[in-house]
C-alpha positions as MATLAB code, in Angstrom:
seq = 'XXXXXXXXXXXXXXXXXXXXXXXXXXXXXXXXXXXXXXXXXXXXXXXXXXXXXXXXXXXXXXXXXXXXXXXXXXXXXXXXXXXXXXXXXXXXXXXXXXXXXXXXXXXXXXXXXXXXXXXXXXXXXXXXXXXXXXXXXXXXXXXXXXXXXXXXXXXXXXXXXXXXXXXXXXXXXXXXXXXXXXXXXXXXXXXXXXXXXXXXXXXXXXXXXXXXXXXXXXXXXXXXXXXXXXXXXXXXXXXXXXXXXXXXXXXXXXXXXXXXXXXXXXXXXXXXXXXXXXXXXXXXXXXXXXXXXXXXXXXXXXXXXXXXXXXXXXXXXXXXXXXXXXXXXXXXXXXXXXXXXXXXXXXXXXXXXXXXXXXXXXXXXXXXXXXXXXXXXXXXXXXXXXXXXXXXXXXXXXXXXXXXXXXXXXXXXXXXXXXXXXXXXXXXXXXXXXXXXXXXXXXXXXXXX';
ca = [
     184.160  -42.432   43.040;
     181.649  -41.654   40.062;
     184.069  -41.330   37.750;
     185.256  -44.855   38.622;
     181.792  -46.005   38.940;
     180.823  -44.628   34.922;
     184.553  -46.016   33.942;
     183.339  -49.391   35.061;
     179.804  -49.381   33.913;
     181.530  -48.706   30.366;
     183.522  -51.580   30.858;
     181.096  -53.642   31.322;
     179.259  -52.471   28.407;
     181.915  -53.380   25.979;
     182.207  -56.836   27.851;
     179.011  -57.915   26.693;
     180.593  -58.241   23.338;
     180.861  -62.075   22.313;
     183.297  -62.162   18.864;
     182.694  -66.018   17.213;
     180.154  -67.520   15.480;
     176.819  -68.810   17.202;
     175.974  -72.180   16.940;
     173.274  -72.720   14.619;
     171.756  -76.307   14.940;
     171.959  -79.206   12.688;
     171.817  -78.709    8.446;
     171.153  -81.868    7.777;
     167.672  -83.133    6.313;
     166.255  -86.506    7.244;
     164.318  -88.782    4.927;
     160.745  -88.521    4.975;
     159.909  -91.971    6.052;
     161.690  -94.956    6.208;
     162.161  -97.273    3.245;
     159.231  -99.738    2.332;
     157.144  -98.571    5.707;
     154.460  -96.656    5.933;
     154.532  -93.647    8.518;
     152.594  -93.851   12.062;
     151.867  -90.887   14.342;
     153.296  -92.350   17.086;
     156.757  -93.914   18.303;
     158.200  -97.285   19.893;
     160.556  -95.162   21.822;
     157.443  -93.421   23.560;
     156.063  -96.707   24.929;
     156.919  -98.179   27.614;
     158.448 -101.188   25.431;
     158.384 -103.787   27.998;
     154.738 -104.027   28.386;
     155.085 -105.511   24.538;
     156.455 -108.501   26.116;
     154.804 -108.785   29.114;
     157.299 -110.374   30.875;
     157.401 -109.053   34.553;
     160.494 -111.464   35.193;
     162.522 -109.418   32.618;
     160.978 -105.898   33.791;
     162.089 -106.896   37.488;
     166.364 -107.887   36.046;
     166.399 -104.479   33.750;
     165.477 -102.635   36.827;
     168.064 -104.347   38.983;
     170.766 -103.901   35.939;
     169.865  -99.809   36.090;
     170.175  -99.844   40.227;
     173.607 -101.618   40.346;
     175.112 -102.037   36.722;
     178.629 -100.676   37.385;
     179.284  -99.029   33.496;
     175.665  -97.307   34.466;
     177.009  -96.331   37.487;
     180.523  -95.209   36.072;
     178.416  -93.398   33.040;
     176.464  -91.033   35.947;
     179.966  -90.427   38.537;
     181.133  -89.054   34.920;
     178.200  -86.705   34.713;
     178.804  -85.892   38.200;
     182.571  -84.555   37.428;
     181.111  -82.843   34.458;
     178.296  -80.944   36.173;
     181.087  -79.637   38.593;
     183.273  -78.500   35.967;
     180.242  -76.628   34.121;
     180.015  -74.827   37.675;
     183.451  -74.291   37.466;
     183.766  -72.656   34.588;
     180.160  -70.256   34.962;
     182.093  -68.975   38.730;
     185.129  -67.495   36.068;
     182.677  -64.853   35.059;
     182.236  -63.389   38.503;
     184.655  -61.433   40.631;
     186.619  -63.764   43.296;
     186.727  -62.794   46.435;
     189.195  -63.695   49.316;
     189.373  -62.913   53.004;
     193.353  -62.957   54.322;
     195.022  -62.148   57.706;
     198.928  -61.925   58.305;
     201.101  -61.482   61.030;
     204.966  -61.006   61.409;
     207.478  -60.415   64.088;
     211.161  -59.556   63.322;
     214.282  -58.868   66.124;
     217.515  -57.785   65.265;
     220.131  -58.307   67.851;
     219.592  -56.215   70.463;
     216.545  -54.020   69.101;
     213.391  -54.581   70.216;
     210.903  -56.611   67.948;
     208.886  -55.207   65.540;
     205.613  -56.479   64.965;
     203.157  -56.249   61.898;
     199.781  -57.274   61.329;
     197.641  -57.042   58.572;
     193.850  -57.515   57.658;
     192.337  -57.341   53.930;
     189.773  -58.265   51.552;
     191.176  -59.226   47.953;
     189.030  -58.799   45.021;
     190.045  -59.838   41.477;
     188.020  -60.215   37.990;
     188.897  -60.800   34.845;
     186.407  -58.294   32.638;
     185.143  -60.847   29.889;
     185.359  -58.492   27.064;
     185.171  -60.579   24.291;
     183.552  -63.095   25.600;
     186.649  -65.573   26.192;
     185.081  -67.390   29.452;
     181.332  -67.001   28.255;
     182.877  -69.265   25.338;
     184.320  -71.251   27.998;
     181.238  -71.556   29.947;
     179.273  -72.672   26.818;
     182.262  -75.371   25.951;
     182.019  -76.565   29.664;
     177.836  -76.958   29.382;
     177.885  -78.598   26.408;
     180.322  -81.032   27.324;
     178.167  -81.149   30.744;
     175.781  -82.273   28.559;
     177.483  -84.324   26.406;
     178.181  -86.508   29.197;
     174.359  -86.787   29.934;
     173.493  -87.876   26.421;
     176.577  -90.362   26.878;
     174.833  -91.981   30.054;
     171.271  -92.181   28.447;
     173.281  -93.986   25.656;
     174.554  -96.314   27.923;
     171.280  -96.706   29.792;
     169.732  -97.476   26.598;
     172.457  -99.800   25.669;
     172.229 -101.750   29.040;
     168.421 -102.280   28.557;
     168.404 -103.874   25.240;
     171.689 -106.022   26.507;
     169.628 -107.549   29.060;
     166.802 -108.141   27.127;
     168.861 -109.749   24.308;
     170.573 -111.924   27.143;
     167.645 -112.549   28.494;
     165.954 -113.927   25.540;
     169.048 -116.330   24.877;
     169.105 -117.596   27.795;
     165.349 -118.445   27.454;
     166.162 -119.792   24.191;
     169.064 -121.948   24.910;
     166.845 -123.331   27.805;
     163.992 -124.197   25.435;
     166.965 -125.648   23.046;
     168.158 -127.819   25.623;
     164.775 -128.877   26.135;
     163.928 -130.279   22.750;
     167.324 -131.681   22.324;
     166.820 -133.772   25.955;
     163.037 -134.338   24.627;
     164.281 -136.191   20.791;
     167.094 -137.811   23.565;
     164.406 -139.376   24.938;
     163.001 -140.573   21.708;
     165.692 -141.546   19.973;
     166.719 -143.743   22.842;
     163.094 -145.263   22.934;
     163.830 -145.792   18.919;
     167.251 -147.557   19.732;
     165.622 -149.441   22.587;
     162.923 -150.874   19.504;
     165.360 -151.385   16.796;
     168.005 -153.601   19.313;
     163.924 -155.901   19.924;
     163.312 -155.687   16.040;
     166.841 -156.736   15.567;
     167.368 -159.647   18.032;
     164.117 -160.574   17.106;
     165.067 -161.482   13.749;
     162.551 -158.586   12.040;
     165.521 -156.398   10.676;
     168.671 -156.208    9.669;
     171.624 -154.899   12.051;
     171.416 -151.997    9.922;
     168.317 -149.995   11.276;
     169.494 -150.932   14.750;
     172.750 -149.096   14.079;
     171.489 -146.104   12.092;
     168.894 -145.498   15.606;
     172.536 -145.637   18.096;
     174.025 -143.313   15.519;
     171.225 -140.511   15.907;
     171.271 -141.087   19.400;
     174.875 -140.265   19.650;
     174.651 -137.578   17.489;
     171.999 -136.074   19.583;
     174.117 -136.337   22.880;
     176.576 -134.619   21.536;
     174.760 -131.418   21.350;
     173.856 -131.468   25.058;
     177.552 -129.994   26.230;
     177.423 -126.906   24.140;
     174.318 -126.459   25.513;
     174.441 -126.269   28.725;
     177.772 -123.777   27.979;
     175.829 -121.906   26.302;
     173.150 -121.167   29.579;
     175.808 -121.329   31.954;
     177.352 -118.427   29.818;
     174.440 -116.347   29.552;
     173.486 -116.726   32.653;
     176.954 -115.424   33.934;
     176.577 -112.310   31.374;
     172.880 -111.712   32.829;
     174.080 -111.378   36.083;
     176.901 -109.388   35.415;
     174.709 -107.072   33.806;
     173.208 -106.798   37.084;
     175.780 -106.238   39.084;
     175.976 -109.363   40.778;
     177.523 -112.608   40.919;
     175.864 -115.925   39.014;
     173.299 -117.261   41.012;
     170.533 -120.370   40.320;
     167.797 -117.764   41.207;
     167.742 -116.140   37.788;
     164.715 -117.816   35.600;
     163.052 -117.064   32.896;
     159.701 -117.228   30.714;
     159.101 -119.786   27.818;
     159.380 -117.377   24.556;
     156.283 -118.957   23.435;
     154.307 -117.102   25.787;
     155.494 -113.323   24.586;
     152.936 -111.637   22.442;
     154.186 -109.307   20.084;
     152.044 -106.306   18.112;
     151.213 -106.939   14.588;
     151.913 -103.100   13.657;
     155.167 -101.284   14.029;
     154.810  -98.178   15.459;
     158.345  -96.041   14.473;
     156.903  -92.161   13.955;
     158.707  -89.971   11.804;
     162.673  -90.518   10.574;
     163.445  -86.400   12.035;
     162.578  -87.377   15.076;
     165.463  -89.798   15.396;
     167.140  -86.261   16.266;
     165.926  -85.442   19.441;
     164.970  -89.099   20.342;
     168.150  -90.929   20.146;
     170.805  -90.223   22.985;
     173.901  -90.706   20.570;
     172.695  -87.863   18.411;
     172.376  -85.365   21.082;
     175.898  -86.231   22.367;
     177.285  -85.760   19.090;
     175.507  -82.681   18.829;
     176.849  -81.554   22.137;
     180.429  -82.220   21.103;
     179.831  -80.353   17.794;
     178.784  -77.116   20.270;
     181.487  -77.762   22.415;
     184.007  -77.286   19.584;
     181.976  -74.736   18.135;
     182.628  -72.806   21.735;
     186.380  -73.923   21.726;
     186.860  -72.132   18.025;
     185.306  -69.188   19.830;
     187.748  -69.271   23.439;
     191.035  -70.071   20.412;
     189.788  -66.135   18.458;
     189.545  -64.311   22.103;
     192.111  -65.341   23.225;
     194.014  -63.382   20.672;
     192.482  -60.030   22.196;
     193.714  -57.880   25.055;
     193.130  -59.249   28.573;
     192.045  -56.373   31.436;
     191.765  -57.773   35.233;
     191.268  -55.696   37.833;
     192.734  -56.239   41.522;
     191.386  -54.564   44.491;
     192.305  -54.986   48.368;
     190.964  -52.926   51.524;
     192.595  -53.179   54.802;
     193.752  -52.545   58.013;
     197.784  -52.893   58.455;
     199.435  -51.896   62.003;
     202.731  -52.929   64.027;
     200.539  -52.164   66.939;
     197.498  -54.688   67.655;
     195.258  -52.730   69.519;
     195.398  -49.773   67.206;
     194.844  -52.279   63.830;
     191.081  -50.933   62.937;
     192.302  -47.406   62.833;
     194.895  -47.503   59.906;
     192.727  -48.523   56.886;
     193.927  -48.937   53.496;
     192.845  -49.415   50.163;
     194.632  -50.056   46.821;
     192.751  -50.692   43.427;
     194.724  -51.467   39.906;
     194.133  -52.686   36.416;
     196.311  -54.499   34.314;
     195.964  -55.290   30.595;
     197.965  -58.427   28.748;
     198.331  -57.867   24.882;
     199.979  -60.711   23.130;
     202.107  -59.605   20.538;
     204.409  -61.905   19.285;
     204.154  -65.570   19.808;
     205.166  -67.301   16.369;
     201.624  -67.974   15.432;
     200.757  -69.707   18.159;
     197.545  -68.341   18.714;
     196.527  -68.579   14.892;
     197.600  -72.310   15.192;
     195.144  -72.927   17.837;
     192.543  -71.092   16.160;
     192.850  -73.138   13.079;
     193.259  -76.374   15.452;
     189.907  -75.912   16.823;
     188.678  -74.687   13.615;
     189.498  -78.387   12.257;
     188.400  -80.337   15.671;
     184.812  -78.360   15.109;
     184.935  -79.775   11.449;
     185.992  -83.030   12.692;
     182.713  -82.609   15.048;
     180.715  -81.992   12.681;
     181.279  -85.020    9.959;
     180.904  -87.114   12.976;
     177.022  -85.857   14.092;
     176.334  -86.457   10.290;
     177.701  -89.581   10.485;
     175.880  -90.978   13.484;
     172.832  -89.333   11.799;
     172.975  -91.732    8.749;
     173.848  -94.826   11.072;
     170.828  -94.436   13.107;
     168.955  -93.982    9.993;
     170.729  -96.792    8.362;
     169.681  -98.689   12.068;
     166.299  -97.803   12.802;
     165.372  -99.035    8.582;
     167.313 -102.275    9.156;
     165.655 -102.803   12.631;
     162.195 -102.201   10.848;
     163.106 -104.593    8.475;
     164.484 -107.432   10.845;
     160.994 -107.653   12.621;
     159.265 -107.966    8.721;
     161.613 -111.121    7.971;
     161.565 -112.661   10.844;
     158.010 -112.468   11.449;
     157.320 -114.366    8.399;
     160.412 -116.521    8.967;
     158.321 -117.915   12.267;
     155.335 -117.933   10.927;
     156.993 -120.317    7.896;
     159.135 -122.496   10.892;
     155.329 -122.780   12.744;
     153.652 -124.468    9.692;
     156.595 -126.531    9.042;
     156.984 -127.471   12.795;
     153.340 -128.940   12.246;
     153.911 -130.419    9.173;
     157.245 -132.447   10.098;
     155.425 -133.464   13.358;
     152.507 -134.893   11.306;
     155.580 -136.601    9.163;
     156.700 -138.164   11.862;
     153.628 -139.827   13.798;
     152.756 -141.081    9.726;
     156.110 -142.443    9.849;
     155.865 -144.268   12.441;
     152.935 -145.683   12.295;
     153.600 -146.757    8.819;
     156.650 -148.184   10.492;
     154.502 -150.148   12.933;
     152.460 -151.916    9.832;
     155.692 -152.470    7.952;
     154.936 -150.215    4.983;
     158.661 -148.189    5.135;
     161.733 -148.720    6.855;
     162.834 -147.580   10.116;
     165.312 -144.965    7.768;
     161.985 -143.141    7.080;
     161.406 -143.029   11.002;
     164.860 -141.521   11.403;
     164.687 -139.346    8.882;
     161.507 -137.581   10.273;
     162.622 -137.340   13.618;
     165.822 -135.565   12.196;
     163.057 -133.548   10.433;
     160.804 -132.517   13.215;
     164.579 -131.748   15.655;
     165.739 -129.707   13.003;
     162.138 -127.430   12.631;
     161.985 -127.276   16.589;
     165.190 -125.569   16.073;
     164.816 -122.982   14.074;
     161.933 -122.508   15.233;
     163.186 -121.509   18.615;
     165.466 -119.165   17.197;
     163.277 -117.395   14.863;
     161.285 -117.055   17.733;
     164.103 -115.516   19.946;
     165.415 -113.506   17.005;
     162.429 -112.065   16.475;
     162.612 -110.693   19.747;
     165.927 -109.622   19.683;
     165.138 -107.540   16.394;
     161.753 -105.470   18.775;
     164.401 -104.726   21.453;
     166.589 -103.520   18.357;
     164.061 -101.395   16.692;
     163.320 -100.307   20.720;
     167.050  -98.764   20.591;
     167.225  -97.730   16.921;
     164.551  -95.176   17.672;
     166.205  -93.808   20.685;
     164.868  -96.017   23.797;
     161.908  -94.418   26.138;
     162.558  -96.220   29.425;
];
C-alpha cells in the first residue's frame, strides 16, 4: 500500500506540469488622450448618467426595459448555460465516483437457478499530466466569461436604445407640435388673405400663395404621426411589452445638460467597455484551446478502481469482498497529422482572436473621439438654431405688422413664417441630437449603469 501510495504522489507531481504558453494580457498601447480634448480625472461611465438628464420618466422605462427586455433576458439564460459548462469542465479534474448494484438469475433446463449479486464502488480519473483539462477548464472560464462581458454589452446597448427612442419620440411629439401650431397660423393667414381678397385689397395672388403653405404644411402631419406611432411601438418593445397610450414623455427643452465632458483617460476604455473584455475573453479562450490542441498530443494515463462485494448467495454478500485497481495509458502514434492540424488550427483561431481585440480596441477609440466630438458640434449647432429661432420669430411679428400698415406684401409674411417653421425645426432636432450624441459618448466609454 505505500508503495502505491509514493507511486501516486509521484504522479501527481508530474501532473502539475502545464506545457503551452500563458496568456499574457493585451500589447497594445492606447493614445494618451483623445484628439482635440483635454484629459479629466474622472469618467462619464462612472456616473450615474441619467441624473444628467433628469428625467425620472426615462429612468422609470430603462428600468422596466432591464426587468423584462427579452434579448436582456436571452443575453443572461446564455450566461446561465455557460456558468454550467465552466462547472463542467473544473469536475474533469477530479476523480468520478459511482455507486452500482447488479443482480442476475440464470436456469438451464432442469438445473436449479443460479443467482449472482454484486455490490461496488467505481472510481476513475484521468491524471492531468500535462495539463490537457486545466487548459480545458481555463477555455471553459473564459468563455464563461465571455458570455458575461457579452450580456453587459447588451445591457449597455439596451440602455442607450431606449434613451435614443425615447428622445425621438419626445422629439417627433414636439415636431408635431410646431407643425399643428404654424397649421394654425397659416390657416388664420388664409382665413385674412380670402377678406383682403374679396375685399378688393389684393390680388388673387396672395390669397393663393397663403392656401398653398397651408397645404404644404398638412402634408407633413401624416409622417408625423408615423413617425410617434413607430417609436412608440419600438419603446415598448424595448420593454417587453405591447404598445400602450400610457407611455409619455418630457419636453426636451427641459433636460439640462453639463457644460464639461467628463471622459477620463483613453486606457481605461480597456477595462471599462464590455466589448473589450469579451474580446479579450475569446482571445484567452483560444489561447487555452492552442494549449488542450499540444496536450493532447501526449500520453493519456487513467486509472480505474472498483471495491466490492460479489456472491450467488444473498445473505452471505458482505463476506466476499473484492477489489481490483488498473492503469491504462493511450499514446497516439500515428494519425496522419491530425493532431498537428489541430494544433496549427487553433494556433490560427488564437491569431484570428487576437486581430479582432485590436480591432475593437481602435473602434472604441475611433467611438468614444467621435462621440466627444458629436456633443462639441452639436452644442454649438443649438446654440446657433436658438439665436436664429429668435431672430426669425422677431422677422416674423416685423412682417406682419409691416403687413398690417401696407409697407410689404403678404409674400414677405409667408416667407417668414416659412422662416420661423423651418428654425423650430432644426431646432428640435439639434436639440434631440444633442442628446442622442451624451447617451453615445455614455456607451463609447463603456456604460456605468
Amino acid at each position: 500500500m505505500k508503495k502505491y501510495i509514493i507511486h501516486l504522489m509521484v504522479i501527481l507531481f508530474f501532473g502539475a506540469c502545464k506545457i503551452g504558453h500563458k496568456y499574457e494580457g493585451s500589447q497594445i498601447n492606447m493614445p494618451d488622450k483623445f484628439a482635440e480634448h483635454t484629459l479629466d480625472s474622472t469618467n462619464l461611465a462612472n456616473k450615474e448618467w441619467w441624473k444628467i438628464f433628469n428625467d425620472t420618466i426615462l429612468e422609470g422605462y430603462i428600468k422596466e426595459a432591464i426587468a423584462n427586455n427579452r434579448n436582456l433576458q436571452i443575453a443572461i439564460a446564455r450566461v446561465e448555460e455557460f456558468r454550467q459548462n465552466n462547472r463542467i469542465a473544473k469536475s474533469d479534474l477530479y476523480p468520478a465516483i459511482s455507486l452500482n448494484g447488479e443482480t442476475d438469475s440464470e436456469k438451464v433446463k432442469s438445473e436449479d437457478a443460479s443467482n449472482d449479486t454484486e455490490l461496488f464502488v467505481g472510481l476513475s480519473w484521468e491524471l492531468d499530466l500535462w495539463g490537457r483539462i486545466r487548459w480545458q477548464r481555463d477555455a471553459a472560464l473564459a468563455d464563461y466569461l465571455a458570455t458575461e462581458e457579452a450580456k453587459s454589452a447588451v445591457l449597455q446597448s439596451l440602455i442607450v436604445d431606449v434613451a435614443n427612442t425615447y428622445f425621438e419620440l419626445t422629439a417627433y411629439k414636439t415636431e408635431l407640435e410646431i407643425v399643428y401650431r404654424t397649421q394654425k397660423a397659416r390657416e388664420e393667414g388664409v382665413r385674412l388673405a380670402k377678406l383682403r381678397y374679396l375685399g378688393g385689397l389684393t390680388s388673387e395672388t396672395p390669397y393663393r400663395q397663403a392656401e398653398s403653405q397651408l397645404a404644404n404644411t398638412l402634408t407633413l402631419i401624416p409622417d408625423v404621426k408615423f413617425k410617434i406611432m413607430s417609436s412608440h411601438n419600438r419603446l415598448a418593445t424595448l420593454m417587453g411589452k405591447f404598445p400602450e397610450d400610457s407611455i409619455v414623455a418630457t419636453s426636451l427643452k427641459q433636460y439640462k445638460v453639463p457644460d464639461t465632458i467628463p471622459m477620463g483617460l483613453p486606457s481605461e476604455l480597456l477595462i471599462k467597455r464590455p466589448d473589450i473584455r469579451q474580446a479579450e475573453q475569446e482571445v484567452i479562450a483560444a489561447n487555452a484551446e492552442v494549449g488542450v490542441a499540444l496536450t493532447n498530443m501526449f500520453p493519456k494515463i487513467s486509472l480505474t478502481a472498483e471495491a466490492g462485494v460479489k456472491s450467488s448467495d444473498l445473505s452471505n454478500l458482505f463476506s466476499s469482498p473484492y477489489r481490483y485497481l488498473s492503469a491504462q495509458l493511450f499514446n497516439p502514434i500515428f494519425n496522419a497529422g491530425a493532431y498537428k492540424a489541430r494544433q496549427k488550427a487553433a494556433q490560427a483561431v488564437l491569431k484570428q482572436k487576437i486581430l479582432a481585440y485590436d480591432q475593437v480596441v481602435f473602434k472604441s477609440f475611433e467611438e468614444t473621439s467621435n462621440a466627444l466630438g458629436a456633443i462639441k458640434k452639436f452644442k454649438k449647432v443649438r446654440s446657433s438654431l436658438e439665436y436664429l429661432e429668435e431672430l426669425a420669430r422677431g422677422y416674423l411679428e416685423l412682417a406682419e405688422l409691416q403687413h398690417i400698415n401696407g409697407v410689404v406684401n403678404y409674400i414677405d409674411v409667408l416667407d417668414a413664417q416659412r422662416v420661423l417653421f423651418d428654425a423650430e425645426l432644426r431646432l428640435n432636432n439639434a436639440i434631440r441630437d444633442e442628446k442622442i450624441a451624451y447617451t453615445q459618448l455614455y456607451k463609447a466609454l463603456g456604460g456605468g449603469w
